[in-house]
DSSP file (Angstrom, degrees, kcal/mol; ACC not computed):
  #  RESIDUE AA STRUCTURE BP1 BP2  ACC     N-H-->O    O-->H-N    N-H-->O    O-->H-N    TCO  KAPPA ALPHA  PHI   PSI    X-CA   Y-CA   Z-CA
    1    1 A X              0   0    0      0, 0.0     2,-0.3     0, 0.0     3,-0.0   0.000 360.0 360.0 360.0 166.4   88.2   87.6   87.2
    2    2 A X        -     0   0    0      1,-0.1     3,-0.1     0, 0.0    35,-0.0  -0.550 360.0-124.3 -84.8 143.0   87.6   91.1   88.0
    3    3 A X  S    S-     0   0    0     -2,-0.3     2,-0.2     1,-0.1    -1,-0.1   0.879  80.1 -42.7 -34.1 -70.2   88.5   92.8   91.6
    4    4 A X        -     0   0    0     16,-0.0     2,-0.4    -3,-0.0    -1,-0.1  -0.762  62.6 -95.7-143.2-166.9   84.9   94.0   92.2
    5    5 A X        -     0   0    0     -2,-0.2    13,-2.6     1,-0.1    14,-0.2  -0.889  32.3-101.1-133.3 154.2   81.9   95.6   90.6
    6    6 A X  B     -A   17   0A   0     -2,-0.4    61,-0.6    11,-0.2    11,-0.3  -0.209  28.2-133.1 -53.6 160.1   80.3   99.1   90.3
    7    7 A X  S    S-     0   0    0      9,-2.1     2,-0.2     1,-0.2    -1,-0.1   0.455  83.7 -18.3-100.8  -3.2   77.4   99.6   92.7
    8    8 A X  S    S-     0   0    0      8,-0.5     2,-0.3    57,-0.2    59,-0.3  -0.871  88.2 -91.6-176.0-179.1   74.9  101.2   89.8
    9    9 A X        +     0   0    0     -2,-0.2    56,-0.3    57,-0.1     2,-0.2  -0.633  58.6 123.9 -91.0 147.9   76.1  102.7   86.2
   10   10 A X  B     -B   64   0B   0     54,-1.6    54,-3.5    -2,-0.3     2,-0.4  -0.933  46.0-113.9-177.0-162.3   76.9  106.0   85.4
   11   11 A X        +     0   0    0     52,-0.3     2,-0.4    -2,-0.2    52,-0.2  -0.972  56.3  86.8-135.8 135.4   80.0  108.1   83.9
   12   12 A X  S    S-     0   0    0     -2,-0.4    50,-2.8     1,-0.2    48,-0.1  -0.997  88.4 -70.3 161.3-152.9   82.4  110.7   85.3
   13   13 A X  S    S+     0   0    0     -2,-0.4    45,-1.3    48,-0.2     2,-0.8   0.960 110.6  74.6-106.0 -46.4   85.7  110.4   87.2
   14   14 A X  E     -C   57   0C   0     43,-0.2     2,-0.3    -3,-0.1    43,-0.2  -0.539  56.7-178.1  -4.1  68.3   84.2  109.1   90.4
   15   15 A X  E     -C   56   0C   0     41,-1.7    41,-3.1    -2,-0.8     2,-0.4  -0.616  16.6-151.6-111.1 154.8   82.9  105.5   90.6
   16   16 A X  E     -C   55   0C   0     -2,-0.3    -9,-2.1    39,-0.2    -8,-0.5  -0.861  29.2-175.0 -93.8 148.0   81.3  104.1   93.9
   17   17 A X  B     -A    6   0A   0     37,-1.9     3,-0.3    -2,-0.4   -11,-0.2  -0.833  39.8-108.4-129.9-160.6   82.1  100.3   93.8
   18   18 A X  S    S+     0   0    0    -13,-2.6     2,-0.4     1,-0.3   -12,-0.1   0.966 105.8   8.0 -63.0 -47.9   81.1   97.1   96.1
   19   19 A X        +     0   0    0    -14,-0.2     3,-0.5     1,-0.1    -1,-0.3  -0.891  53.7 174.3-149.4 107.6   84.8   97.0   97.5
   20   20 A X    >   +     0   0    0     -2,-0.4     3,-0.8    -3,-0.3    -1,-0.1   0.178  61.2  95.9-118.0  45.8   87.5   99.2   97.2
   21   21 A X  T 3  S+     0   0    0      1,-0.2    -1,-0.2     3,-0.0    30,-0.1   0.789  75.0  67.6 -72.9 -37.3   89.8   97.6   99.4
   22   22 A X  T 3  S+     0   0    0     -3,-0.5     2,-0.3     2,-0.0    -1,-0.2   0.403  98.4  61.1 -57.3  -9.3   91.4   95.8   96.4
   23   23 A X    <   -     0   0    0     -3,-0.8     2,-0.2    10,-0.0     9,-0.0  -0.809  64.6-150.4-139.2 148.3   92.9   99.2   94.9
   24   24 A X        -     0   0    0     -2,-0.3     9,-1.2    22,-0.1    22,-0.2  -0.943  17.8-151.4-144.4 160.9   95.1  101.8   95.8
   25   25 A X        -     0   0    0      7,-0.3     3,-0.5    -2,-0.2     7,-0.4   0.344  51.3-107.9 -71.3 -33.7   95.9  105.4   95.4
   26   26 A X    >>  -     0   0    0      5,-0.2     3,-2.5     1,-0.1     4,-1.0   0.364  38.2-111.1 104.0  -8.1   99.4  105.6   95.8
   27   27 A X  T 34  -     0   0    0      1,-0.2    -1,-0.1     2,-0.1     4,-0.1   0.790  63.7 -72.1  51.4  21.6   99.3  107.2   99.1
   28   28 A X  T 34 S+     0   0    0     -3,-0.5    -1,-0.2     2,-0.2     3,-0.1   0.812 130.7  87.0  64.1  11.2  100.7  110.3   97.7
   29   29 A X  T <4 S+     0   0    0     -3,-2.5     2,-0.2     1,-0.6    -2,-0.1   0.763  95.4   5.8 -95.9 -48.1  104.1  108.0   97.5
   30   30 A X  S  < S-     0   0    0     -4,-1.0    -1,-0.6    -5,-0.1    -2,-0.2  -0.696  97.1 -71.5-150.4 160.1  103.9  106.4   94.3
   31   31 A X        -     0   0    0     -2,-0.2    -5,-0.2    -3,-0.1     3,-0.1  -0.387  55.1-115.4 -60.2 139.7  101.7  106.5   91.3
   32   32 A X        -     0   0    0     -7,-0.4    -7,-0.3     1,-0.2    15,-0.1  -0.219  47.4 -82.8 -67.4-176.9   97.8  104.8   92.0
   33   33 A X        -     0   0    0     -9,-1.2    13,-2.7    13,-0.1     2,-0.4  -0.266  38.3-116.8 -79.6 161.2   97.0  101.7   90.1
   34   34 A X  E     -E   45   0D   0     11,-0.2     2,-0.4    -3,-0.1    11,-0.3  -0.960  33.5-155.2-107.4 145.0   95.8  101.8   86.7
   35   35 A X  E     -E   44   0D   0      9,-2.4     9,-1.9    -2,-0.4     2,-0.4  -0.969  13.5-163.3-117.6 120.4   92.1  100.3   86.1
   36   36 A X  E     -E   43   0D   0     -2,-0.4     7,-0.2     7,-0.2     5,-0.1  -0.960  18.0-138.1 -61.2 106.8   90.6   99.0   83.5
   37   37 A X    >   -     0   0    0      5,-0.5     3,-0.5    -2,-0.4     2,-0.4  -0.087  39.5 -90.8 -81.8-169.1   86.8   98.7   83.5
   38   38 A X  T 3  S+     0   0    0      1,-0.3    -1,-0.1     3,-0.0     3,-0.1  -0.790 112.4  10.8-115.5 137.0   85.1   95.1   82.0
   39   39 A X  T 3  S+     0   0    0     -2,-0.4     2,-0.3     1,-0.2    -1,-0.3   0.654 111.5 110.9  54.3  45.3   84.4   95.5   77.9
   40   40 A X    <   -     0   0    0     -3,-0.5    -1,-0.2     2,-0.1    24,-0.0  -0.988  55.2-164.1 -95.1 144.2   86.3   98.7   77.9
   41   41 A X        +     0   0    0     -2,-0.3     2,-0.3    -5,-0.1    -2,-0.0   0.415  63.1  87.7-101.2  -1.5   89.8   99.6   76.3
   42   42 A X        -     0   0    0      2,-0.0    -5,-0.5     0, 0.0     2,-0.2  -0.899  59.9-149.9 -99.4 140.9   90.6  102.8   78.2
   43   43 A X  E     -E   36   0D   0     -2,-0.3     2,-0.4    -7,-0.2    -7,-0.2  -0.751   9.6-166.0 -92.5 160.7   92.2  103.2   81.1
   44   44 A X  E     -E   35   0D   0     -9,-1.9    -9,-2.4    -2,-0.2     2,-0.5  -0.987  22.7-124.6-132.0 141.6   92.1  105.7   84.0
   45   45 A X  E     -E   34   0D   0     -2,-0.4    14,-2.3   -11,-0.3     2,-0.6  -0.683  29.6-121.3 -42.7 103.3   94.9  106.3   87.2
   46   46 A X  E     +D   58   0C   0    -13,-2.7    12,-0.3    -2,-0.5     3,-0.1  -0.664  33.5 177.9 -68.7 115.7   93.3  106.1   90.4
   47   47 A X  E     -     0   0C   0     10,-4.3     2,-0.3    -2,-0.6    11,-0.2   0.617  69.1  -8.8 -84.4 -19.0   94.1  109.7   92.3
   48   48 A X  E     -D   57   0C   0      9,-2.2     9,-3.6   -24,-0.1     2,-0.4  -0.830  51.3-150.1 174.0 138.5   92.1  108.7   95.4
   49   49 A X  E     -D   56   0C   0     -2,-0.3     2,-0.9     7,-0.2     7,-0.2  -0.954  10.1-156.3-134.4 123.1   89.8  106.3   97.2
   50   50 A X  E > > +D   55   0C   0      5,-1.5     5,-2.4    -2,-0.4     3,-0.8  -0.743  24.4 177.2 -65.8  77.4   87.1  107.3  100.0
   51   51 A X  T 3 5S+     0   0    0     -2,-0.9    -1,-0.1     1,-0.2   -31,-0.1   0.024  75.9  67.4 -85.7  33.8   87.4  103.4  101.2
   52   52 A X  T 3 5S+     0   0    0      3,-0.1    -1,-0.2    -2,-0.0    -2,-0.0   0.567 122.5  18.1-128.9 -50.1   84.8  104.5  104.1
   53   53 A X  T < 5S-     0   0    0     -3,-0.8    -2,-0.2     2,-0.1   -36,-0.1   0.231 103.5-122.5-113.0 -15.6   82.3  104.9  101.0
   54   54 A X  T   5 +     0   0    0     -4,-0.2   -37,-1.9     1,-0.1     2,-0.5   0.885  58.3 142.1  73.4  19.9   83.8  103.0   98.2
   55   55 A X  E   < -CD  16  50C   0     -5,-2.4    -5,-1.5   -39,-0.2     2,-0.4  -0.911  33.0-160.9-125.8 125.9   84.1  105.7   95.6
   56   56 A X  E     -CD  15  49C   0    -41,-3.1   -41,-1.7    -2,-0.5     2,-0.7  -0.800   9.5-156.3 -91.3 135.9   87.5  105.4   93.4
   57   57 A X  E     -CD  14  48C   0     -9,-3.6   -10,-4.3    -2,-0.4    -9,-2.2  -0.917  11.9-163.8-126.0 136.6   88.1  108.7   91.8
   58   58 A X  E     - D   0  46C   0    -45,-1.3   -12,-0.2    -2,-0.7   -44,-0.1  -0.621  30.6-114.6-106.8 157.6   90.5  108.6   88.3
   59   59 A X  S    S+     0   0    0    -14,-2.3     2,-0.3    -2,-0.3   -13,-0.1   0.684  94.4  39.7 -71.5   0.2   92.2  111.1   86.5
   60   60 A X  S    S-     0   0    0    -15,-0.2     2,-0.2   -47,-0.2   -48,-0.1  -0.986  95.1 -87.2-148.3 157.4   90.1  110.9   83.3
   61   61 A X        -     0   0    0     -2,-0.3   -48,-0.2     1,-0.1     2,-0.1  -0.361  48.5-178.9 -62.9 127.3   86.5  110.6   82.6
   62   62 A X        -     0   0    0    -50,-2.8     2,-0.3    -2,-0.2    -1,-0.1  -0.418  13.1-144.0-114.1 173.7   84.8  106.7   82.3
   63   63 A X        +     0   0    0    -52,-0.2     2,-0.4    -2,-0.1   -52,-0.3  -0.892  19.2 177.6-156.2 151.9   81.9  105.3   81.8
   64   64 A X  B     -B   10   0B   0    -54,-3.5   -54,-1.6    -2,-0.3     2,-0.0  -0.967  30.5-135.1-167.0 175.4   80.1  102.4   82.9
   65   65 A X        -     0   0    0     -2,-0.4     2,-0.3   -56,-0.3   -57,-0.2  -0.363  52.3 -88.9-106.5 165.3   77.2   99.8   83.3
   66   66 A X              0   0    0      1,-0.2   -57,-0.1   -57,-0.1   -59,-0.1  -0.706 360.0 360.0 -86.2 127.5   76.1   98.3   86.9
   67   67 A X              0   0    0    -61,-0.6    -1,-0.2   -59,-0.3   -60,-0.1   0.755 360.0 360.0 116.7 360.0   77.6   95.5   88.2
């Protein structure tokens, strides 16, 4: 199953989701995780997550449905 879900649709490098405790960033250490959204075949690098907010931000532009 998937980690969590988006909190509404949209597209851009920014997505707010439910819970983004599951994911990390890399800490400026290491490379972030790589993500895969559900019924899409591109992926994006997570560069940073606002886990105060929820909002993952990736290195390349997504898009995606709510949920």
């Amino acid at each position: 199953g998937w980690l969590t879900t988006t909190a509404s649709a949209g597209s851009g490098t920014q997505i707010t989701v439910n819970d983004a405790d599951y994911f990390c960033d890399g800490f400026g250490i290491v490379d972030g995780d790589l993500m895969q959204l559900e019924g899409k075949t591109q992926t994006a690098r997570i560069i940073n997550i606002d886990y105060d907010n929820n909002i993952i931000s990736v290195d390349s532009s997504l898009d995606w449905y709510s949920g």
